[in-house]
C-alpha positions as CSV (number, residue, x, y, z in Angstrom):
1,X,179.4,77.7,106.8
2,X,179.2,79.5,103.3
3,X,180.3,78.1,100.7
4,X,183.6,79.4,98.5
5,X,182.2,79.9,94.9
6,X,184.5,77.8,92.3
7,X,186.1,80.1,89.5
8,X,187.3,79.1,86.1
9,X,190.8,78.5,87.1
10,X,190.0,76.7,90.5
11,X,187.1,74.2,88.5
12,X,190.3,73.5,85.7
13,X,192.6,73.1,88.2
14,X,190.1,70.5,89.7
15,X,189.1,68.9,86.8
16,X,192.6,68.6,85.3
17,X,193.9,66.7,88.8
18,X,190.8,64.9,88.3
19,X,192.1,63.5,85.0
20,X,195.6,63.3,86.3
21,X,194.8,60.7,88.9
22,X,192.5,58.7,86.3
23,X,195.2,58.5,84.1
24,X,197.7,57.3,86.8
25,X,195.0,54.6,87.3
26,X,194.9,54.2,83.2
27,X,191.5,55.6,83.1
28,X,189.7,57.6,80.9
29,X,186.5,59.5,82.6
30,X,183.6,60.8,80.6
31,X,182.8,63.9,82.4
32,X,179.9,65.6,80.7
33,X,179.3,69.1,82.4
34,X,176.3,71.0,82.9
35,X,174.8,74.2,84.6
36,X,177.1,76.7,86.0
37,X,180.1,75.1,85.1
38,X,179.7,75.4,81.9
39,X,178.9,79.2,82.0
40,X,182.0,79.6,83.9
41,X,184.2,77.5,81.9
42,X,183.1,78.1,78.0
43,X,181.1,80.9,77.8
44,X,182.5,83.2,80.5
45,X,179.0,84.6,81.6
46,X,179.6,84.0,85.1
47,X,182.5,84.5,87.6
48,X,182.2,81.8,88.9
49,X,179.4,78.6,90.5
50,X,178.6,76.9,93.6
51,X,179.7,73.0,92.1
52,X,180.3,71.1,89.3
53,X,177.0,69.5,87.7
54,X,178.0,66.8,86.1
55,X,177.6,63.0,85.0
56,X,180.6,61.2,85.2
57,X,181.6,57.3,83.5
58,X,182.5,55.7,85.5
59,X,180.6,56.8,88.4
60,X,182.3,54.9,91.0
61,X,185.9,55.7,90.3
62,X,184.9,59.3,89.7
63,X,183.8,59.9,93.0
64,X,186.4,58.2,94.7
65,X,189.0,60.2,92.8
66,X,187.0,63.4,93.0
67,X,187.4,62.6,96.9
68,X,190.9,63.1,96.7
69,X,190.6,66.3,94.5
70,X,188.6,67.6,97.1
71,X,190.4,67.2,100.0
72,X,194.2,67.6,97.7
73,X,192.4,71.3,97.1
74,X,190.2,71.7,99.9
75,X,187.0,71.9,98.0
76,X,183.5,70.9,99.4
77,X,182.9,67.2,98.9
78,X,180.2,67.4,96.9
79,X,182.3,69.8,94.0
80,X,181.2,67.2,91.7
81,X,178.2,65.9,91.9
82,X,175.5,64.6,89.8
83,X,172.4,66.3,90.9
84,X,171.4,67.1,87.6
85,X,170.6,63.6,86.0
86,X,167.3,64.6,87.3
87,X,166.9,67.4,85.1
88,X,168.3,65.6,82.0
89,X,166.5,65.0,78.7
90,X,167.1,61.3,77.0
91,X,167.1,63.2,74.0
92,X,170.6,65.0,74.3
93,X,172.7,67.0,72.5
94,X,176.2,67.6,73.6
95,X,180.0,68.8,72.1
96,X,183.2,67.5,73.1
97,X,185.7,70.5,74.2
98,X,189.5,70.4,73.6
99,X,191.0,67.3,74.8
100,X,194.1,69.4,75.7
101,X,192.3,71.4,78.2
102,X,192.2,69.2,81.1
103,X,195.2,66.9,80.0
104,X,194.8,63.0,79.9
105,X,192.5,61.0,81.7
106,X,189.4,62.9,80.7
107,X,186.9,63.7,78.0
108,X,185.1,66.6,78.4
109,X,181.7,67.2,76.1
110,X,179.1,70.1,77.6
111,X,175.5,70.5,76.1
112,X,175.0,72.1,72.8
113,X,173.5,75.7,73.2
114,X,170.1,75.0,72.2
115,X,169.7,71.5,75.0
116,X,171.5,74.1,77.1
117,X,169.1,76.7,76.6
118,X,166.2,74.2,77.1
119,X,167.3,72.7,80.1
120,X,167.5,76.3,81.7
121,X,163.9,77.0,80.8
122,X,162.4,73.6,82.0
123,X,164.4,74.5,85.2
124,X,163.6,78.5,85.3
125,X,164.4,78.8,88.7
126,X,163.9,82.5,90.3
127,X,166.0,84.3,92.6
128,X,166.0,83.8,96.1
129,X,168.7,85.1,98.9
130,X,172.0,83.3,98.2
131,X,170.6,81.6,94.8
132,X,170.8,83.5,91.8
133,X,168.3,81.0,89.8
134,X,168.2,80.3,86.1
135,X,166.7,83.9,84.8
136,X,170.0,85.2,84.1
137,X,171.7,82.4,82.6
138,X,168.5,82.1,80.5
139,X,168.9,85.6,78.9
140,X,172.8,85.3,78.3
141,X,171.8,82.1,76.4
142,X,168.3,83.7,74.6
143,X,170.6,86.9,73.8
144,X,173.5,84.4,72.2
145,X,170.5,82.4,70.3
146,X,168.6,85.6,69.0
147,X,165.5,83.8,68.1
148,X,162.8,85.4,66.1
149,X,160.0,84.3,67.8
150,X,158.6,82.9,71.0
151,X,157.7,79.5,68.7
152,X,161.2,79.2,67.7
153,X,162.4,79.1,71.1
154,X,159.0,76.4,71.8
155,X,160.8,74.6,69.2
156,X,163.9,74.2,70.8
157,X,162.2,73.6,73.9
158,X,159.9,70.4,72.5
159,X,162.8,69.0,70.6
160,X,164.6,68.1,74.0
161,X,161.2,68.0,76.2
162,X,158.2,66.9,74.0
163,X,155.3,67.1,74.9
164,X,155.7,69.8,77.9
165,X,155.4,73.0,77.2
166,X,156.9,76.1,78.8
167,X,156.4,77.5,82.1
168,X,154.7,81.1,82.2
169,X,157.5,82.2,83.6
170,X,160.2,80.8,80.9
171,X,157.8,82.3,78.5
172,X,158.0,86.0,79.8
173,X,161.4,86.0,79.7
174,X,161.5,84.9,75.9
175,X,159.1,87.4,75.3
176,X,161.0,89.9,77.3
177,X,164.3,89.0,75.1
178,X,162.4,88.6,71.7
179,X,161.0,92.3,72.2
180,X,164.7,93.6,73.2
181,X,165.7,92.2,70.1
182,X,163.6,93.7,67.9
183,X,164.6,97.3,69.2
């Protein structure tokens, strides 16, 4: 069965009953968001995404209560998941968004651009039928960024990943940007 993609308002909606329920319990999650979520959510680059990438504090409580969410709003069960620790850099950079925007029970903090931007190259996924990979996420963020030179951008890239250098493919597409800048 297909999946329904999760827009803004339904991933708020989501996330606020998330913190709802923790603060009926007199918790306070750390939900720290990644991927498409946070292009939905903050930067409004996409419509919408398939889940919630995210690491959550406690872990065990969070998934029992993002049970409930799920079935409360009839959501896959895996909305919230934490699939991407695997992609995660020790060295991270993140920024906490409003408190107010998901009510009590929850802080929110989503990567900074730049650990954003690297963690989208590292990945640089292509596009396959049903998956629309990293490539255009990667250019909203290169395009935001505007960095003079494929170096800077290896820069960022080492800062968060040292020592591993960029794919060819992550490299053509900061090429690719770089070159539309200059015009």
């Amino acid at each position: 069965m297909p999946y329904e993609q999760l827009s803004k308002t339904r991933i708020t909606r989501a996330l606020r009953r998330l913190g709802e329920l923790a603060h009926a319990e007199k918790l306070t999650l750390e939900v720290a968001l990644y991927g498409g979520a946070v292009f939905t959510l903050v930067y409004g680059s996409r419509d919408a995404t398939k889940d919630v990438d995210a690491l959550v504090r406690p872990s065990k409580e969070a998934q029992r209560l993002a049970a409930v969410v799920a079935r409360e709003q009839g959501l896959p069960t895996d909305w919230l998941n934490d699939q991407v620790k695997q992609f995660l850099s020790p060295k991270e950079e993140k920024r906490q968004l409003d408190g107010d925007a998901f009510g009590p029970g929850l802080r929110v903090s989503v990567p900074t651009v730049a650990y954003l931007l690297a963690l989208k190259l590292r990945a640089c996924r292509p596009r396959l039928p049903g998956y629309a990979g990293d490539e255009e996420d990667i250019l909203f963020l290169l395009r935001k960024t505007k960095p003079k030179s494929v170096a800077a951008v290896e820069r960022i890239y080492e800062k968060f990943f040292p020592g591993d250098a960029l794919s060819e493919r992550a490299e053509a597409l900061v090429e690719q940007v770089i070159k539309e800048l200059k015009s």
